[in-house]
C-alpha positions in Angstrom: 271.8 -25.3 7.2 272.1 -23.2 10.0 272.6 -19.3 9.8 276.0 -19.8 11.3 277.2 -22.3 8.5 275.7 -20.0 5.9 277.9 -17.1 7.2 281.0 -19.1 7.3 280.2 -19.8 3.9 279.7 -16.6 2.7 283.2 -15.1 4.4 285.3 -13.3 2.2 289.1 -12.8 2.6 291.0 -9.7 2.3 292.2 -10.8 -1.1 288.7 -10.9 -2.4 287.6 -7.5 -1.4 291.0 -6.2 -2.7 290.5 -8.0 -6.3 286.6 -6.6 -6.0 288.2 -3.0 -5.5 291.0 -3.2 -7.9 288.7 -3.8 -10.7 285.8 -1.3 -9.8 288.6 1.4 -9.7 290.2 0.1 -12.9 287.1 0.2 -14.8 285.6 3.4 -16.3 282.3 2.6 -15.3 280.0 0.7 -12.5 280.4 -2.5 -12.5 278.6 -5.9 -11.7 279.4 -6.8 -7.8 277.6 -9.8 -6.0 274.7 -8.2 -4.3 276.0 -9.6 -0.6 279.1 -8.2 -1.0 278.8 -5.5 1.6 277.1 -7.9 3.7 279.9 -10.9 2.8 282.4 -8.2 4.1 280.9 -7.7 7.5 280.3 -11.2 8.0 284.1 -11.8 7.3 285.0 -8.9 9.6 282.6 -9.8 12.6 284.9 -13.6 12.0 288.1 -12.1 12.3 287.4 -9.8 15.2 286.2 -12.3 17.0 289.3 -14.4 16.8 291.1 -14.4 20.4 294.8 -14.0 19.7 297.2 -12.2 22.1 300.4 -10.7 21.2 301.8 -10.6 17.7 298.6 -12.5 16.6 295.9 -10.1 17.8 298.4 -7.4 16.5 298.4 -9.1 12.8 294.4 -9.6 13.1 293.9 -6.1 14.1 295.5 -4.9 11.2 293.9 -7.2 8.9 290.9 -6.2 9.7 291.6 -2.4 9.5 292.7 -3.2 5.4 289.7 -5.0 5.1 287.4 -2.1 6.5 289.4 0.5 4.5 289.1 -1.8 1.5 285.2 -1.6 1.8 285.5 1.9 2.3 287.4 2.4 -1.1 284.7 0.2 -2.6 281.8 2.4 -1.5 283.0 5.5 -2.5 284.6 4.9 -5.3 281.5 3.0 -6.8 278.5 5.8 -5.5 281.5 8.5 -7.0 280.4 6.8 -10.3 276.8 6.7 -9.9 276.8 10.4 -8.8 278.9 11.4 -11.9 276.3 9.3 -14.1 273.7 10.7 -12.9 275.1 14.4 -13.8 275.9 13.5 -16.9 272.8 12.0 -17.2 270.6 15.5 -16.4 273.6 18.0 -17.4 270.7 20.7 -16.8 271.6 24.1 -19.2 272.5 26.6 -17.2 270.4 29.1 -15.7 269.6 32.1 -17.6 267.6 35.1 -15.7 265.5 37.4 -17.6 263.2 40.6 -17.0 260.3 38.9 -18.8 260.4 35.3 -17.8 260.4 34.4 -14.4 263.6 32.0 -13.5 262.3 28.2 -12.9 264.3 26.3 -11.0 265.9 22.9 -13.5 263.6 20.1 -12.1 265.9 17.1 -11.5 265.3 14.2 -13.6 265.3 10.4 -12.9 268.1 9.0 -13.6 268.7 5.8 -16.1 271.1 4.6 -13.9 271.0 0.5 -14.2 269.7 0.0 -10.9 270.5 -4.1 -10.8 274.4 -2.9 -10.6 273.6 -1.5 -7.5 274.0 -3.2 -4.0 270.8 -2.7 -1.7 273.1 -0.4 0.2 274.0 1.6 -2.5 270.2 1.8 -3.5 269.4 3.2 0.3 272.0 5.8 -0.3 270.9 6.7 -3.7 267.3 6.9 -2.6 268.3 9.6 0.0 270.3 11.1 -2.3 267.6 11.7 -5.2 264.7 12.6 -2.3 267.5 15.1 -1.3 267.1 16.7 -4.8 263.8 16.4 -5.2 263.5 18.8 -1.7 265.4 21.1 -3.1 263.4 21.3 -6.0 260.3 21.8 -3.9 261.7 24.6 -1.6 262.9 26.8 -4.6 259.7 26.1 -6.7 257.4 27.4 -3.9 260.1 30.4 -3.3 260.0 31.4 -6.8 256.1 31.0 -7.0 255.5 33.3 -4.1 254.1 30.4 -1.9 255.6 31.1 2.0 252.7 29.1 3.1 254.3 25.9 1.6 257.7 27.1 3.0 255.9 27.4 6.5 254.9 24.0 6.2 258.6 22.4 5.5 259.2 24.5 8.6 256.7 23.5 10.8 258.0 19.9 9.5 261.4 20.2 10.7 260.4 22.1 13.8 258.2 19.0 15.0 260.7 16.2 13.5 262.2 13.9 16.3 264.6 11.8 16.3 266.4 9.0 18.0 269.3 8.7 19.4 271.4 6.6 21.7 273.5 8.8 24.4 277.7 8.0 24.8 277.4 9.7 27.8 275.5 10.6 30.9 273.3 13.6 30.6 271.6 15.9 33.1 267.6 16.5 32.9 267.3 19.5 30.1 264.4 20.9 28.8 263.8 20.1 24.5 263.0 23.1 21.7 259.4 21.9 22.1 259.4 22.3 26.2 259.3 19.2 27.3 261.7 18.0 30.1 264.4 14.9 28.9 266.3 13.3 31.1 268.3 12.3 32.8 270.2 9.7 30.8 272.8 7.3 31.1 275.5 6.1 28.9 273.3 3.5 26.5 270.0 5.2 26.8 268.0 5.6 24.0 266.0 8.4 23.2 263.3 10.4 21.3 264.3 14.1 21.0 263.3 16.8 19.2 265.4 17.2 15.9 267.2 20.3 17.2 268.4 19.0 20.4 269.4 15.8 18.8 271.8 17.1 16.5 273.3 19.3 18.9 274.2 16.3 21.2 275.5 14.6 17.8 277.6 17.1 16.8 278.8 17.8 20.4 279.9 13.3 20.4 277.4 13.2 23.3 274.9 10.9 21.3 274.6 8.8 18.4 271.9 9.0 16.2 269.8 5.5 15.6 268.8 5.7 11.8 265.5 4.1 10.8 265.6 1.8 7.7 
C-alpha cells in the first residue's frame, strides 16, 4: 500500500475530532487518545484543503476546515492544561521559607509520574521542553545562590553565541549581526543562520519565521 492510500485511510472527519474533544474535556483526567491523532488530523485537513470548490462549496470547506483546526487546538490545550496541573500537584514544593542561619535553596523540580504512554509524541516534545525549561531554572538560581557567577557567565556566553534559523517573510537589506558579521541581503523565502539576538528581533518584528529543529 502506497503512502497515499495509507493517508486516506487514516483521515478523520470533523465529527471524530469533535467526539475526541468532547470527551478529553469531559473527563477529569488525561485520557487515552490514538497516538496518530494529531497526525490523522493534519492528514484530514491537508485532504480538505486541497479540494477545488468555487463558490458556496469552497465557502463551506473553508469553514470546515477552520472547526476542524480550532477543534485540534481545543484538544491540545486542554489535554497539556492537564498534564501541567498533574505535574504541580505532583511536586506541590512547600513554600519557601528564608532564614538568617540557613541559606534559601532553591525547590529542585522533580520528575514527574506523569503516564507517559497517554501522551501523543507531540505532547511528549512539548513536555520535554517544558521540564528542560525547569530544570534551567533550577540551574541558574542554584549557581546564584551558591555564589558561582562563573557558571552564570557560561549560560551567558551560551546564549550570546546561540544561532538560530530562520526563514525571512520579507526582503531584507545587508545588516551587520550581534556577533559582527555581515547578513544579507535576503529575499522573501530565504533561509538563514543568525545570531540568536538578531533572530528574534526579526521574529518579533513578523519579518522572519523561525525554523525549529526536531
Amino acid at each position: 500500500m502506497n503512502s497515499n492510500n495509507k493517508n486516506e485511510d487514516r483521515s478523520l472527519s470533523i465529527k471524530d475530532v469533535y467526539d475526541i474533544l468532547l470527551k478529553e474535556i469531559q473527563a477529569p483526567t488525561l485520557l487515552y487518545i490514538p497516538l496518530d491523532t494529531y497526525q490523522d488530523i493534519a492528514i484530514a485537513l491537508a485532504k480538505l484543503k486541497g479540494q477545488a470548490y468555487e463558490g458556496l462549496e469552497a465557502k463551506i470547506r473553508d469553514r470546515m476546515a477552520e472547526l476542524m483546526s480550532q477543534s485540534a487546538q481545543l484538544l491540545l490545550e486542554a489535554r497539556h492544561h492537564k498534564i501541567m496541573e498533574q505535574q504541580q500537584n505532583i511536586e506541590s514544593p512547600p513554600e519557601a521559607s528564608f532564614s538568617t542561619t540557613t541559606p534559601f535553596t532553591p525547590h529542585r523540580p522533580s520528575i514527574p509520574s506523569i503516564d507517559y504512554s497517554k501522551l501523543t509524541d507531540e505532547e511528549k516534545y512539548i513536555f520535554d521542553a517544558e521540564k528542560e525549561a525547569e530544570k534551567r531554572k533550577y540551574s541558574i538560581l542554584m549557581a546564584i545562590f551558591s555564589g558561582r557567577p562563573k557558571i552564570l557567565e557560561s549560560i551567558s556566553a551560551k546564549i550570546r553565541s546561540k544561532q538560530v534559523v530562520v526563514r525571512f517573510t520579507k526582503p531584507m537589506e545587508r545588516f551587520v549581526g550581534t556577533d559582527m558579521t555581515k547578513y544579507g541581503p535576503f529575499q522573501q523565502e530565504d533561509v538563514a543562520v543568525l545570531p540568536f539576538e538578531n533572530a528574534r528581533s526579526l521574529i518579533d518584528n513578523g519579518e522572519a519565521i523561525e525554523i525549529n529543529p526536531i
